[in-house]
C-alpha positions, 0 to 999 in steps of 0.5 A: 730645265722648264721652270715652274710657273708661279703665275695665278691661273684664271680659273684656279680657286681664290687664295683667300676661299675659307676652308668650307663647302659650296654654298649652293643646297645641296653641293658638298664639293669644296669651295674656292670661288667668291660671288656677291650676295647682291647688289646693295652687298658687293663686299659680302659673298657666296662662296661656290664650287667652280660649277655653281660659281658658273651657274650664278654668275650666268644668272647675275644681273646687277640691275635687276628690280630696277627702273630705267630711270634708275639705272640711268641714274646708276650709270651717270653715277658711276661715270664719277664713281660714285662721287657728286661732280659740279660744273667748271665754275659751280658749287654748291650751297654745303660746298666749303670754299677754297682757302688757299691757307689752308694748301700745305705748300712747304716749298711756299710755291704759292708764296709769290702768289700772295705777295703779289695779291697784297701788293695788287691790293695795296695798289688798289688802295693808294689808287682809291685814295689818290682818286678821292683826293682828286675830288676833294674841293681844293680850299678844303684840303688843308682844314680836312687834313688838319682834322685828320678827315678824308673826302667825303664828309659830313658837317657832323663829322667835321664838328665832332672831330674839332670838339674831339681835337679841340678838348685835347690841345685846349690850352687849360688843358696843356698849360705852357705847351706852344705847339698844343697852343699852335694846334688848338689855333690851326685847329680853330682855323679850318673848322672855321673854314669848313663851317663856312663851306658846308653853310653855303652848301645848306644855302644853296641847297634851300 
């Protein structure tokens, strides 16, 4: 027993053809084959007898009325499909950049990345600050560690710190208290020390 193919022949009428005549003036046969109505309108169409679908397909021209110049455009457009591209390592002014928090990654395979990024950068902090205590002149350390300074600074910044400290362990203002009384000392200390520093700096510098 032979069994009936169910395959879709290649010129057999669309499925989908709406119930009506030929599209073409003056054709009363059936229509069951689509065509686009134009260029600008591909999703729009006639629909035609197998004869006259025939006939408009022979005379369709998709770049017809357009420049060589346009059409060379069409074409390297439709190499991306229809979609703008960028070169490898461009962008593009109203091109939003690349959040990485913003991936959804439940299985958090991007997780060992990040962490290793923030330790990266940890890295590079404990470096900055160990290379800049390296420069720090070494009678000044302990008076700007006193003050709780960092390596550069200013006098301004020394004088403001101890007025700033100064008033908080003053000892009118921490009756009784020995270790406030200690600090307002050791505070007194370096900047004393530091004065001393930057005076000689402005000496040298006249």
């Amino acid at each position: 027993m032979q069994r009936k193919s169910t395959r879709h022949r290649a010129f057999d009428p669309d499925p989908d053809a709406p119930e009506q005549v030929c599209d073409h003036p003056g054709c009363n046969e059936l229509a069951g084959y689509r065509a686009p109505r134009g260029r600008d309108a591909l999703r729009s169409y006639f629909w035609f007898c197998l004869e006259h679908v025939r006939e408009y397909n022979s005379r369709w021209d998709f770049y017809r009325g357009m420049t060589p110049g346009q059409i060379e455009a069409h074409l390297r457009a439709d190499v991306s499909w229809q979609r703008p591209s960028w070169k490898l390592g461009t962008g593009t002014a109203n091109k939003a950049e690349f959040n990485e928090d913003d991936v959804i990654d439940p299985l958090d395979i991007l997780g060992a990345t990040r962490h290793s990024r923030a330790e990266r950068a940890k890295d590079a902090a404990r470096q900055r600050a160990s290379a800049q205590a390296a420069r720090i002149p070494e009678p000044l350390r302990q008076p700007l560690a006193t003050l709780d300074l960092t390596w550069p600074v200013s006098f301004d910044d020394v004088k403001n710190r101890y007025r700033a400290l100064a008033r908080q362990h003053h000892p009118d203002a921490n009756i009784g208290d020995a270790t406030s009384e200690e600090r307002f000392k050791a505070i007194g200390s370096a900047y004393a020390t530091l004065k001393v520093h930057f005076t000689r700096q402005d000496d040298f510098v006249s």
